[in-house]
C-alpha positions as CSV (number, residue, x, y, z in Angstrom):
1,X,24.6,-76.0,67.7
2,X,27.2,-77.1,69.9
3,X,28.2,-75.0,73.2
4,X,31.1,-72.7,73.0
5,X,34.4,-74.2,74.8
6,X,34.4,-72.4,77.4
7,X,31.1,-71.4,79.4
8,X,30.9,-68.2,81.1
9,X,29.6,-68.0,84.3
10,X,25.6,-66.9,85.0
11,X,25.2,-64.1,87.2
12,X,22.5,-62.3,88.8
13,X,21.6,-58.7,87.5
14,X,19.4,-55.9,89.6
15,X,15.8,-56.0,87.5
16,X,15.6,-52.2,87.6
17,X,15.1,-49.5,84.8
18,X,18.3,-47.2,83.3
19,X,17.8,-44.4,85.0
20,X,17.7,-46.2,88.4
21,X,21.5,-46.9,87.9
22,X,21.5,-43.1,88.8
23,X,19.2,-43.1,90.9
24,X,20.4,-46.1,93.4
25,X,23.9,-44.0,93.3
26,X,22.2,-41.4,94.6
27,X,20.9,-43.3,97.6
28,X,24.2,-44.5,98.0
29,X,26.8,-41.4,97.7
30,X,25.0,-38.5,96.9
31,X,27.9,-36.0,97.7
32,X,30.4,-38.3,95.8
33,X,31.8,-36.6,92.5
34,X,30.4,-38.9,89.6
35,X,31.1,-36.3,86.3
36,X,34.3,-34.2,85.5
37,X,34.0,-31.7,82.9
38,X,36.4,-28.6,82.0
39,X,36.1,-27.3,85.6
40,X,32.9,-28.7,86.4
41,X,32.5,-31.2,89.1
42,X,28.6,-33.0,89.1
43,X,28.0,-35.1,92.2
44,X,25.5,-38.3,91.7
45,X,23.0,-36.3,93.9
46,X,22.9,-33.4,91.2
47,X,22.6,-35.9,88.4
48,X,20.0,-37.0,90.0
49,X,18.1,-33.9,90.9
50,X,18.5,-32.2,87.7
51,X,17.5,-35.1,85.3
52,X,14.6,-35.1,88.0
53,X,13.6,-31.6,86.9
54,X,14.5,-31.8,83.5
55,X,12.3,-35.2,83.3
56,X,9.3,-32.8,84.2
57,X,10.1,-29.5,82.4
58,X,9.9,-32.3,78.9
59,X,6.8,-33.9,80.5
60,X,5.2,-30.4,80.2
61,X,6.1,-30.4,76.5
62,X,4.6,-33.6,75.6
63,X,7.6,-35.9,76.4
64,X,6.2,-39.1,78.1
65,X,6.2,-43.1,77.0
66,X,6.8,-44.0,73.7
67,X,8.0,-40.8,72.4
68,X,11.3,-40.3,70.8
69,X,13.7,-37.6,71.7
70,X,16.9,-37.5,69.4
71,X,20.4,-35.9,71.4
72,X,22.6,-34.6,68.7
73,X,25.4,-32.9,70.1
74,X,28.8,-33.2,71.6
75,X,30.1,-34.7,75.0
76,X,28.9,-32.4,77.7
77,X,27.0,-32.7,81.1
78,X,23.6,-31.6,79.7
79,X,23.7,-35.0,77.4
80,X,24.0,-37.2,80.1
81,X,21.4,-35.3,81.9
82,X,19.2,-36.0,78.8
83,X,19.7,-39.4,78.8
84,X,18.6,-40.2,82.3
85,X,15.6,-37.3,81.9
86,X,14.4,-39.5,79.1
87,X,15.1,-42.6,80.4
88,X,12.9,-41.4,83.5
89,X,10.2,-40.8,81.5
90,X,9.7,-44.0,79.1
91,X,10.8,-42.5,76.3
92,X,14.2,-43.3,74.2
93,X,17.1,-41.2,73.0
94,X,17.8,-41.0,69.3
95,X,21.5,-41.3,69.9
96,X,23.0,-39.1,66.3
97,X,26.6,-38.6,66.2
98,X,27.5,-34.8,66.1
99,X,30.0,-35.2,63.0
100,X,26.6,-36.0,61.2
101,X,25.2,-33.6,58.6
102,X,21.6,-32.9,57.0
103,X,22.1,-36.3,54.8
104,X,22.8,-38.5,57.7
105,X,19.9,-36.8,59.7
106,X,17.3,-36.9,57.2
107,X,17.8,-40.8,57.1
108,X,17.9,-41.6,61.0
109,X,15.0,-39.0,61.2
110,X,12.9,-41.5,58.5
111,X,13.8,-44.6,60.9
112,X,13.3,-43.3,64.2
113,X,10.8,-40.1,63.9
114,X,11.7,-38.5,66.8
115,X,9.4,-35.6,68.0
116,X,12.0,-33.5,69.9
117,X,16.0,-33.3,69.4
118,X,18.1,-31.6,72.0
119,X,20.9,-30.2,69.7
120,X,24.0,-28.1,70.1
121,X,23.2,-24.3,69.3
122,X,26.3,-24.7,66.3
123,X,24.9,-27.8,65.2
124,X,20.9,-26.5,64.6
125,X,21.5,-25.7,60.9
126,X,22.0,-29.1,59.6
127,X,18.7,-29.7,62.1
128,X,16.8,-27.3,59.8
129,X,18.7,-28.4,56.8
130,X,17.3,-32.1,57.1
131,X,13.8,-30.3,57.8
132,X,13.2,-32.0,61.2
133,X,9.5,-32.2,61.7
134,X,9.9,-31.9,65.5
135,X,10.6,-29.3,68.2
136,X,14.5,-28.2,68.6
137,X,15.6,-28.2,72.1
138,X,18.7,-25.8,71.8
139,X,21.8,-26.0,73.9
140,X,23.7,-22.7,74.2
141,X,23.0,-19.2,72.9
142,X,22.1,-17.5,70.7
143,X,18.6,-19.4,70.4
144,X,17.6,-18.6,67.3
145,X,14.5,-21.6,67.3
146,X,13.2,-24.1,68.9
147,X,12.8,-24.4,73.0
148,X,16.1,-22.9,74.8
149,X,17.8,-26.0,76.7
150,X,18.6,-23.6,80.1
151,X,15.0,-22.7,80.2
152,X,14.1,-26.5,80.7
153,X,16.7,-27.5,83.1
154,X,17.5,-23.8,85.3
155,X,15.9,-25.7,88.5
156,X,16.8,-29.1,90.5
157,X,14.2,-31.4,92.5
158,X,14.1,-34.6,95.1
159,X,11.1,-35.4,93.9
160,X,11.3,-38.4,91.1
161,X,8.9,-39.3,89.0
162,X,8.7,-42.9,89.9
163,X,7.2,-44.2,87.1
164,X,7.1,-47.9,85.9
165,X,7.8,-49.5,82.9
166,X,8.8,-53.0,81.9
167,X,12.6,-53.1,81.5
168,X,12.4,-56.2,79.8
169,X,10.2,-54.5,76.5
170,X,10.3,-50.6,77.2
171,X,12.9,-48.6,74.7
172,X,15.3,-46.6,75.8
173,X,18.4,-45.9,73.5
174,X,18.5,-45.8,70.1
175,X,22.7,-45.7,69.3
176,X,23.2,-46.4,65.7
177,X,25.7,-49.1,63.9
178,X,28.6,-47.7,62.7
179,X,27.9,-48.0,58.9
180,X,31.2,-49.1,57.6
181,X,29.4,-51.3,54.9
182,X,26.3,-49.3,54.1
183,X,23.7,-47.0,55.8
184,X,23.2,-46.9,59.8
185,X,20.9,-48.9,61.2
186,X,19.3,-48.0,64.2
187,X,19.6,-50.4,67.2
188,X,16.9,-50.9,69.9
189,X,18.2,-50.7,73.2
190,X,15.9,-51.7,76.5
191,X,16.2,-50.5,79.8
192,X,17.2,-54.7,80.6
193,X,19.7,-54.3,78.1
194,X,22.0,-51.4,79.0
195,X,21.3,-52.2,82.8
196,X,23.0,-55.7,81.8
197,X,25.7,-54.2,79.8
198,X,26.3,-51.4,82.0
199,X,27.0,-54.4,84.8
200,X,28.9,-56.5,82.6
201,X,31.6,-53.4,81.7
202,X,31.8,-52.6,85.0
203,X,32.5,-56.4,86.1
204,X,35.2,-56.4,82.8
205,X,37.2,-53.4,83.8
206,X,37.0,-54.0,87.0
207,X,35.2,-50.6,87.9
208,X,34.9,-49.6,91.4
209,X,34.2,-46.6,93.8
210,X,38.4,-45.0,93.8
211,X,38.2,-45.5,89.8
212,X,38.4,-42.7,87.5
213,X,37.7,-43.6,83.8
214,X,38.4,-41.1,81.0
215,X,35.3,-40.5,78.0
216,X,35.9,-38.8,74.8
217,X,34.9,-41.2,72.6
218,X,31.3,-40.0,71.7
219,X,28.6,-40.0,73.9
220,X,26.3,-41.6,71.2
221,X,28.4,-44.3,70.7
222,X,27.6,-47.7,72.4
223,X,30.9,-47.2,74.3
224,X,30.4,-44.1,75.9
225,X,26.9,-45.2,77.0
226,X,28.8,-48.0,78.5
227,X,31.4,-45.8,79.8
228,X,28.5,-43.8,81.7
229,X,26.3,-46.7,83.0
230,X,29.6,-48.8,84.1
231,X,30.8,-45.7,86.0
232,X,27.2,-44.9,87.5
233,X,27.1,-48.6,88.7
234,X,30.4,-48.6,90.3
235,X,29.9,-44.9,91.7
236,X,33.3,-44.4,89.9
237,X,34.3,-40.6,88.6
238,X,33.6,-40.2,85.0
239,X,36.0,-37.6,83.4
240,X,34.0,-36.2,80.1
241,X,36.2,-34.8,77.2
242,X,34.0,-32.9,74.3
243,X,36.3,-33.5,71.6
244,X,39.4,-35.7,72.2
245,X,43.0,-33.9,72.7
246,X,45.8,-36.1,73.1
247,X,47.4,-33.7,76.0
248,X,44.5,-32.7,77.3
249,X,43.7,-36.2,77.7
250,X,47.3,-36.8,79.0
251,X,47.2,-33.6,81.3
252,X,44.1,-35.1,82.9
253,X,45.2,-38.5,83.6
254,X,48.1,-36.6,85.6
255,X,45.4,-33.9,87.8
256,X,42.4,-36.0,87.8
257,X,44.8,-38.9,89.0
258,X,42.8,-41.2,86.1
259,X,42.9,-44.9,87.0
260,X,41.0,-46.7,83.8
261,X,42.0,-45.0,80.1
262,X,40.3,-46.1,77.1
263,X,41.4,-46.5,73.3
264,X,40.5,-47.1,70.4
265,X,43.0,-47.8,67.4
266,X,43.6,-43.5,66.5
267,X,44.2,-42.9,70.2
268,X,46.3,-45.7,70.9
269,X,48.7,-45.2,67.5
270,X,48.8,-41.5,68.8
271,X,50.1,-42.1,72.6
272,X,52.6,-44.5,70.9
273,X,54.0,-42.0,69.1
274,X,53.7,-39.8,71.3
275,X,57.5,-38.0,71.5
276,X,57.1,-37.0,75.2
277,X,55.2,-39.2,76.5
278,X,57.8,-40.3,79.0
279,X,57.5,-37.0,80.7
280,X,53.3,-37.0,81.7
281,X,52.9,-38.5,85.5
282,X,51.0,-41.9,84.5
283,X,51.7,-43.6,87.6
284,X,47.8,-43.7,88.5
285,X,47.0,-46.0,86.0
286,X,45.8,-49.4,86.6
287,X,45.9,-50.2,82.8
288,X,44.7,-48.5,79.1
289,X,42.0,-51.0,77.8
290,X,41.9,-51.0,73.8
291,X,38.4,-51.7,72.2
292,X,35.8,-50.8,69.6
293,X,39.0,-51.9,67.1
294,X,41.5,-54.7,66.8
295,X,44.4,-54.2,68.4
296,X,47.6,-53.8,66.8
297,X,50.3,-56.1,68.9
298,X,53.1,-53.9,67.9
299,X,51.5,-50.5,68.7
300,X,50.7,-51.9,72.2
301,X,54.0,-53.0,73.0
302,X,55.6,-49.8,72.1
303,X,53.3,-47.5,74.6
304,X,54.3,-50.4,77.3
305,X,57.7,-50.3,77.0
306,X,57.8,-46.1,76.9
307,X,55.1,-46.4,79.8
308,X,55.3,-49.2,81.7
309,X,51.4,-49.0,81.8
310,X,49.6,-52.5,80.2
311,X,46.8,-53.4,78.4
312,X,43.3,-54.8,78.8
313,X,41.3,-55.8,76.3
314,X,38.1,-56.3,75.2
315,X,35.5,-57.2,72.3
316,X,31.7,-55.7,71.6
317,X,29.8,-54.7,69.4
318,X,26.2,-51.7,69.4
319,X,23.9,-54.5,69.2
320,X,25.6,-56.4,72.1
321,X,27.8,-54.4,73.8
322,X,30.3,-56.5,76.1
323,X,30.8,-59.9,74.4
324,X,34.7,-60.8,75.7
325,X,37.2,-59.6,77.5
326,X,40.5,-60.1,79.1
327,X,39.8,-61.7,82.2
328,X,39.1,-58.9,85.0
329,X,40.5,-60.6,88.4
330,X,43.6,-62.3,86.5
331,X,45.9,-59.5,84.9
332,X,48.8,-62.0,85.0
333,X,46.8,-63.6,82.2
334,X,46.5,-60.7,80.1
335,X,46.7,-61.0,76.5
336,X,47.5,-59.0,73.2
337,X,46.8,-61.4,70.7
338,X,43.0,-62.1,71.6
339,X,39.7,-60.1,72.5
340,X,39.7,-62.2,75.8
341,X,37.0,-64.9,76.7
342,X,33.1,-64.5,76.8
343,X,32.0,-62.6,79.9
344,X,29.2,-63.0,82.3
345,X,26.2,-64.4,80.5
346,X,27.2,-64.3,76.8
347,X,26.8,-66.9,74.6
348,X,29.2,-67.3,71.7
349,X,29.7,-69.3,69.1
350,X,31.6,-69.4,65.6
351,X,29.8,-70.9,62.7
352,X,30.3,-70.9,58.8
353,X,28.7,-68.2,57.3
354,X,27.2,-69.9,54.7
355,X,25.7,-73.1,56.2
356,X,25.4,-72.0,59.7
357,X,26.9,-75.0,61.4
358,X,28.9,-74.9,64.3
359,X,33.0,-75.1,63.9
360,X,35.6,-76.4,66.0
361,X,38.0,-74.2,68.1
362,X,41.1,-73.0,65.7
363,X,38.3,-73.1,62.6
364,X,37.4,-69.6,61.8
365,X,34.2,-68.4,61.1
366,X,31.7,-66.0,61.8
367,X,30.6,-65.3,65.5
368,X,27.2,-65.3,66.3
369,X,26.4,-64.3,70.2
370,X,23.0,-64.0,72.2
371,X,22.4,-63.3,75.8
372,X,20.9,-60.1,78.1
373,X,22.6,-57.6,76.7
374,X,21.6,-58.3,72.7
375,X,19.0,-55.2,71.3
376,X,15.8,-55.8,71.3
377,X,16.2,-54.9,67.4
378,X,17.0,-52.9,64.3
379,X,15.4,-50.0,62.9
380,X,14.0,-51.0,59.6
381,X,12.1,-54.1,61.0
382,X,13.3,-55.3,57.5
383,X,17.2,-55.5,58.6
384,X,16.6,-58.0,61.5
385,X,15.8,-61.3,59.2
386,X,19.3,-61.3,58.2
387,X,20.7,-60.3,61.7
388,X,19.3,-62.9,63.7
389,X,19.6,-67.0,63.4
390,X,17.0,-69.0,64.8
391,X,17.0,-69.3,69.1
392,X,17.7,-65.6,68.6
393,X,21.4,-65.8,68.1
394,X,22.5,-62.7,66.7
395,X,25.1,-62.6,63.7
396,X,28.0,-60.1,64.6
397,X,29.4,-59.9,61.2
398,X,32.9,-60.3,62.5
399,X,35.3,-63.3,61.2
400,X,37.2,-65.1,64.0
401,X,38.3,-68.0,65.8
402,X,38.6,-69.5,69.3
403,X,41.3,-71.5,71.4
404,X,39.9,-74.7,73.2
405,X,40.1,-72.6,76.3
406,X,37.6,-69.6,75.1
407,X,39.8,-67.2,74.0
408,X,38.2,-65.4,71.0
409,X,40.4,-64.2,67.7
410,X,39.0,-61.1,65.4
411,X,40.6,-61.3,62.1
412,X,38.2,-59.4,60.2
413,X,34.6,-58.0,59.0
414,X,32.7,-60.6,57.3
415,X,31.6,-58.0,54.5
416,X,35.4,-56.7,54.7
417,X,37.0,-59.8,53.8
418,X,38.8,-59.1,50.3
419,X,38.4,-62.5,47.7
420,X,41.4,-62.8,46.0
421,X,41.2,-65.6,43.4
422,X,39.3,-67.6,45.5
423,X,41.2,-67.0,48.7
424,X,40.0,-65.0,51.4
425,X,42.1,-62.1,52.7
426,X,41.7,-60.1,55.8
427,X,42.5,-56.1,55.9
428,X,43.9,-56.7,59.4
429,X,46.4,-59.0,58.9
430,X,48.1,-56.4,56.5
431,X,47.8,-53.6,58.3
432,X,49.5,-55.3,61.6
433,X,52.4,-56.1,59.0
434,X,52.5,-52.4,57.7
435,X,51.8,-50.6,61.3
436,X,54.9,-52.5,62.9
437,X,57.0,-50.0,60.2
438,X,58.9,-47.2,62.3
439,X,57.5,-44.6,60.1
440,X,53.4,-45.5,59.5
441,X,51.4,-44.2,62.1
442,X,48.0,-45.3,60.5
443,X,46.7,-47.1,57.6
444,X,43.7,-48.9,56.2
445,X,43.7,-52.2,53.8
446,X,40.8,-52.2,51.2
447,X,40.0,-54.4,48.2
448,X,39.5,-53.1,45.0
449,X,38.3,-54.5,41.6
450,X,40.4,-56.4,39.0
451,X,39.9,-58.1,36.0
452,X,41.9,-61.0,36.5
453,X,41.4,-62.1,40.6
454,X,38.3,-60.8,41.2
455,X,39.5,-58.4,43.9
456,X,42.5,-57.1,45.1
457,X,44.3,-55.8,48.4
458,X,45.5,-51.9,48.4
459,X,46.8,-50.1,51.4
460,X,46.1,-46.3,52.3
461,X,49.5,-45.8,54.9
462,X,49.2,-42.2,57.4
463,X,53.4,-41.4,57.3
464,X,55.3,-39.9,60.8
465,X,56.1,-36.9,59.7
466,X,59.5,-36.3,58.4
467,X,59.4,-39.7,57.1
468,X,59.6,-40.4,53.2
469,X,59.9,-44.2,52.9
470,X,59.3,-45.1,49.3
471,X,56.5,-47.4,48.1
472,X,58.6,-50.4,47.4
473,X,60.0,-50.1,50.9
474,X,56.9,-50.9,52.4
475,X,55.7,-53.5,49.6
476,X,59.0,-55.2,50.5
477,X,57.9,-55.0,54.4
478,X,54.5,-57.3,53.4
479,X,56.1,-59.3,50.8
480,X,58.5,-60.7,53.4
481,X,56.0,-61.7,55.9
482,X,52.7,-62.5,53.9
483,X,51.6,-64.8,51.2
484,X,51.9,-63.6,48.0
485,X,48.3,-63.4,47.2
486,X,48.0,-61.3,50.1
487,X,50.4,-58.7,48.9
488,X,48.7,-54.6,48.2
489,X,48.8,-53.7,44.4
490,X,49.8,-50.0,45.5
491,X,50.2,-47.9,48.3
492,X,48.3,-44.7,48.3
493,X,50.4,-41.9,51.1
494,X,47.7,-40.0,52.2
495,X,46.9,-37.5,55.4
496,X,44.3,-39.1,57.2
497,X,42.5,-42.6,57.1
498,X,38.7,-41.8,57.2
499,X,37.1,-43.7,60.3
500,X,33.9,-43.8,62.0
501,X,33.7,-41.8,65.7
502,X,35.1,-45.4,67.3
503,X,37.6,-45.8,65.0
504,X,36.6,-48.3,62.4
505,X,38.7,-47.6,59.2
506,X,35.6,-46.6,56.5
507,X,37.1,-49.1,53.8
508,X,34.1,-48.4,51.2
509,X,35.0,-44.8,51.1
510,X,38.8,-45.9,50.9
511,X,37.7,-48.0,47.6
512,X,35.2,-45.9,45.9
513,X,38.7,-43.4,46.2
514,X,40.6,-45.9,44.6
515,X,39.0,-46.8,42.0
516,X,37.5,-43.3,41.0
């Protein structure tokens, strides 16, 4: 296979475990404030000493290498605290999204058979529902089974365990993919592996010690693990968010004097819209950088010219978390139009999907990446022969393109792509076309089945409200910018686009709609 255009550049990354991201901030700043949540303020030093504690108290109960403890609940202190008591210990975190239900959990219980699950108090029913073989660890009251979480972690300590493991091998996260196509896998995170990424966000966002990044995507998402190693390793400040709230999250970025926000496509359509947004204090700001979804040119440009505030962006996926970005010490290079260029250490290249050879810059294809930060693998063993090309190159499912310089293109999911007599379509390039319409807030292209081409585009649109435009209106938008073959059979109006908790549009639920 022939190298990528542009080669990143090789750095060198501290050989430690997770936890010891914490731990070496600590050393450094103990008093400094590294967490921010409601009116909570946790310094690095009582991180630290209460993941210490905690790390023991599970010890007691059984917890020590190996096992695997599942967190299922929302953002709040006590799941970072988890995290880092886990990681301290050899085990791994069963990272489950708290918008999952007794269905969902029965089938990452079968992959991962975790023997304890620290779980929200309101969220323990779907727990017992999914008959959980293991021992609840509740969070809040009442506790009505299981282990009470306060009991556990009511003390602090100095004293860490010290215990060694090879970061290289040794589990330590188990986030899950998001499932847009099919059911989640699990994806095997090692301590070398979120040490690397949690470097390589912080070197891509430019993260240091007067930052202040904002987290409410989920915590067991790959990006809010990100979020919490980058910020650890900078010894930035870390403002948590359980559930986001566009003015709460605006209201923050004015007291907490915020410096780094984060989007995904929801959050970013919402601040664009937003009717007021001239009137919150955003002047702290460095920049809003949009990722875990393509961007949408138009939606950006509208929130810079209210704001004044730009955009970064960047490109990654569970199984490799920072693969490109917009280049960190040049914002006069800054672009909309791309995911940015490899970062530190990543390997990239675009090949066709179907015989695997390499393709030229400006030839799309699928990328395939490899380098420190990849998983170690998924969860069934069964899922990895199709993930991974020989010399371990991992297939990203994603279609896209480069420039002779590096710069990377997403047009679309491989499995996503919509055949239409023969041609392939992408669901993004419509939905740039459509979003750029005063009145659509949101939408979601899908394909759908027909007799005649195979398959065929159809658009769910999200309305401002107020608006009314009629369906040929918007038909007419497409029609005069896109290919004919391109064009949506119908337009379906409808209330919300179903997405996963970073934002991906859930197509296949879209479809199965559609054609019902």
């Amino acid at each position: 296979m022939n190298p990528f255009p542009r080669s990143p550049p090789k750095l060198r990354y501290p050989k430690i475990l997770f936890h010891q991201l914490l731990e070496e901030a600590a050393d450094r700043d103990a008093d400094a404030v590294a967490l921010l949540f409601e009116e909570d303020r946790f310094t690095f030093g009582d991180l630290d000493r209460r993941s210490n504690a905690l790390a023991r108290s599970l010890r007691d109960h059984g917890v020590g290498p190996g096992t695997r403890v599942a967190l299922y609940a929302k953002n709040r202190p006590e799941w970072v605290l988890s995290l880092f008591a886990i990681s301290k210990l050899g085990a791994s975190a069963v990272l489950l999204s708290s918008a999952w239900r007794a269905g969902e959990l029965e089938h990452a219980f079968s992959l991962t058979g975790p023997r304890f699950i620290v779980v929200d108090a309101d969220l323990l029913e779907f727990v017992l529902e999914a008959s959980f073989e293991g021992e609840p660890i509740v969070l809040g009251e009442p506790v009505s089974a299981g282990i009470a979480f306060d009991d556990l972690a009511k003390t602090s300590s100095d004293t860490r365990l010290n215990l060694r493991f090879d970061p290289e091998t040794t589990e330590v996260a188990l986030p899950f993919s998001s499932g847009t196509t099919g059911l989640p896998k699990a994806v095997r995170h090692t301590h070398r592996s979120l040490v690397v990424a949690a470097h390589q966000w912080r070197i891509a966002l430019s993260l240091g010690r007067r930052d202040c990044i904002q987290t409410y995507t989920p915590l067991a998402h790959i990006l809010g693990v990100a979020n919490v190693g980058a910020g650890i390793a900078a010894g930035a400040r870390n403002r948590l968010f359980s559930a986001f709230d566009l003015e709460t999250v605006l209201r923050s970025v004015e007291r907490d004097r915020v410096t780094i926000g984060i989007a995904v496509a929801p959050v970013a359509l919402a601040m664009s819209n937003h009717p007021t947004i001239e009137d919150f204090d955003l002047s702290s700001l460095r920049f809003f950088d949009w990722c875990a979804t393509p961007i949408v040119s138009e939606v950006a440009k509208r929130f810079t010219r209210r704001t004044g505030i730009p955009w970064h962006t960047a490109y990654g996926c569970t199984e490799a978390p920072i693969l490109t970005a917009n280049p960190p010490d040049r914002p006069d290079r800054w672009r909309l139009d791309t995911a940015g260029v490899p970062g530190a250490d990543v390997e990239m290249q675009i090949i066709d999907p179907e015989t695997h050879e390499s393709l030229p810059p400006g030839q799309p294809g699928e990328v395939i990446v490899r380098g420190p930060n990849l998983m170690q693998g998924y969860l069934p063993e069964s899922a990895n022969e199709e993930a991974f090309l020989p010399g371990r190159w991992y297939r990203t499912g994603d279609i896209g393109w480069v420039e002779p310089e590096g710069w990377l293109h997403i047009t679309d999911r491989l499995k996503e792509m919509i055949k239409v007599s023969g041609f392939q379509v992408a669901p993004g390039e419509i939905e740039a076309v459509l979003l750029a319409h005063k009145d659509v807030v949101d939408c979601a292209v899908f394909g759908v089945a027909d007799e005649n081409r195979g398959h065929v585009p159809r658009a769910a649109v999200v309305l401002r409200e107020g608006a009314a435009p009629e369906e040929e209106e918007l038909l007419g938008v497409v029609s005069g910018r896109l290919a004919r073959y391109k064009w949506p059979v119908a337009i379906d109006f409808v209330s919300e686009i179903p997405r996963t908790a970073s934002g991906k549009a859930l197509r296949r639920i879209l479809s199965e709609r559609a054609e019902a």
